[in-house]
N, C-alpha and C positions, 0 to 999 in steps of 0.2 A: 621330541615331544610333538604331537601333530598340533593342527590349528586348534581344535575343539578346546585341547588340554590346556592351549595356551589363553582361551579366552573367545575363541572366532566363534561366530556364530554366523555361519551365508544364510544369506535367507530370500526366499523367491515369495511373492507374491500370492502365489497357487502352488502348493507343494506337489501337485500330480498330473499328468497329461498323460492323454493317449498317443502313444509312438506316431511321430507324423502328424500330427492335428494339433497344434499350436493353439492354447488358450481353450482348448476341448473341457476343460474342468473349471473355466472361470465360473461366478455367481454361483457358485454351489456350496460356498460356506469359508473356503481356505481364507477369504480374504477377511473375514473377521477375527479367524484367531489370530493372521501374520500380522495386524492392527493390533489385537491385546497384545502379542509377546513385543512390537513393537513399544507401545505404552507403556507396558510392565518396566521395560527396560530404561525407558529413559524415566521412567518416577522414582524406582526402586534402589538405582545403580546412581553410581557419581565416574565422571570422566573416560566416559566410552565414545569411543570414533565408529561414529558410523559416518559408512561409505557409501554412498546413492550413487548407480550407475544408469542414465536415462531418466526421461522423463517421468516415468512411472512408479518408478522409487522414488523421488524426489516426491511427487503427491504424497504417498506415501507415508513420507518423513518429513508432512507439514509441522505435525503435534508434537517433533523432540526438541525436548526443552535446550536451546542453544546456549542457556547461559551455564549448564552443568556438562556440556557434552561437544564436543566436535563432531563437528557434521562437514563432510567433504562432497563435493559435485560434480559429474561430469557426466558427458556423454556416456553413453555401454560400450565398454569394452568392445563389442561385437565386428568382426572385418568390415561392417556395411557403414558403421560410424565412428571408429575408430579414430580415424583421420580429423574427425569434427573436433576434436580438444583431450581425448583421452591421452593421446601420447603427449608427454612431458606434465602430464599433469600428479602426476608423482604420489599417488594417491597413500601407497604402503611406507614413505619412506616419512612423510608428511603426517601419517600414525602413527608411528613411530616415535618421530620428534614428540610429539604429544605426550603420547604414556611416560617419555623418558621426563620432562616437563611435570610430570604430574606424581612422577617416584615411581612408576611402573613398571614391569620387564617389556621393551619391546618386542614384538612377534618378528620369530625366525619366517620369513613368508616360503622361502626354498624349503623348507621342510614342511612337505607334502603328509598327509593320514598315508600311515604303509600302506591298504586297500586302494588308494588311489593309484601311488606306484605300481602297485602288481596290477592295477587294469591300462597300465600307460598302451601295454602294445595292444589292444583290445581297439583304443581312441580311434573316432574318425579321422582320414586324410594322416593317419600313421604319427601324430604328435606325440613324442617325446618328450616327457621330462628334462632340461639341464639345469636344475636348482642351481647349482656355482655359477652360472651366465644369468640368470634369472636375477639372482641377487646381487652379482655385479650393475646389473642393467638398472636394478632397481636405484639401487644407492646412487649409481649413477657414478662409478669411480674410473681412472682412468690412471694406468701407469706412468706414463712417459710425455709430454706434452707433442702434440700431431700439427700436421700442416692443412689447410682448409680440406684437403679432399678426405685425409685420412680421418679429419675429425667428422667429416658428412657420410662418409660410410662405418664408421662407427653409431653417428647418431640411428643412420639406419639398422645399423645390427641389433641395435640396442631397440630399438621401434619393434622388430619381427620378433623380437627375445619376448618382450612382453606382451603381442598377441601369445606367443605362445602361451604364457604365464596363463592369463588371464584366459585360454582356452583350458589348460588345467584346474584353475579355478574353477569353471565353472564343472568340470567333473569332477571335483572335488566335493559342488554343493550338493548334490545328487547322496554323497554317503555325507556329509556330514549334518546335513539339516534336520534330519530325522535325530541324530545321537543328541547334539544341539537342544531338540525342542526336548526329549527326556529330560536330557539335563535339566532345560528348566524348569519341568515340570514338577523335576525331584526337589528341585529347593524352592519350591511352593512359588514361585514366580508364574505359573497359572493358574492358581487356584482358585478363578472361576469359571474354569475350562473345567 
């Protein structure tokens, strides 16, 4: 079952940009509907995690109401600040805890939208999908008890696993934000859109 099916919903800022020009389609309207589906969602819905990555989600996700909702924070994903507190900061497994906390199914995160998979070998810099490492890395599990080195390059294995992750993420939100906002829009969750 992909993410959409299971509940996810990525969601960027500005749904559109011109190839190469970064923020090319800001102030031109996206940011007030990603503010009502935001809104909607945290008025409408009881015990949904959202995830803010950077500063600019976190603005963002001033107005969701914290006392119905998990709100998780951290630096973006992205190689340039990764390092700043994203890794170890355990974002999908700490979702998880929650939904399961609140009677919820937790989100399989290794199971990618099939369209994502078939554009894996398409991805920049050649990145592959390994769902099974991906969600090893996440949980954060570990066979056999290691010795300081083997535990410090496992930590690292597990650091590169989920840039990778989180580089399929975000080609994931590319197909999923669109099918996402349908969806909401099907069960009247913008219906002043």
């Amino acid at each position: 079952m992909s993410w959409a099916n299971q509940g996810v919903l990525l969601l960027n800022a500005v749904l559109t940009v011109r190839k190469n020009q970064p923020a090319s389609h800001a102030k031109q309207g996206w940011e007030q509907l990603t503010d009502a589906v935001i809104k909607a969602i945290s008025d409408e819905r009881d015990g949904v995690v959202f995830i803010l990555w950077g500063s600019h989600a976190q603005k963002k996700g001033a107005g969701i109401d914290k006392k119905k909702h998990l709100v998780l924070k951290s630096v973006h994903p992205s190689p340039l600040s990764a390092h700043r507190g994203f890794f170890g900061s355990r974002p999908f497994s700490k979702a998880n805890e929650f939904l399961h906390k609140k009677g919820k199914e937790p989100v399989d995160w290794a199971k990618l939208p099939v369209d994502v998979q078939e554009q894996q070998s398409e991805m920049p810099g050649g990145i592959k999908a390994q769902p099974e490492a991906a969600a090893s890395a996440v949980a954060g599990t570990a066979s056999a008890p290691m010795d300081n080195n083997a535990a410090v390059e496992a930590k690292e294995q597990a650091a590169a696993e989920n840039v990778q992750e989180d580089a399929n993420i975000d080609a994931a939100t590319k197909a999923a934000e669109l099918a996402a906002l349908n969806e909401l829009a099907n069960n009247g969750l913008l219906k002043d859109w």
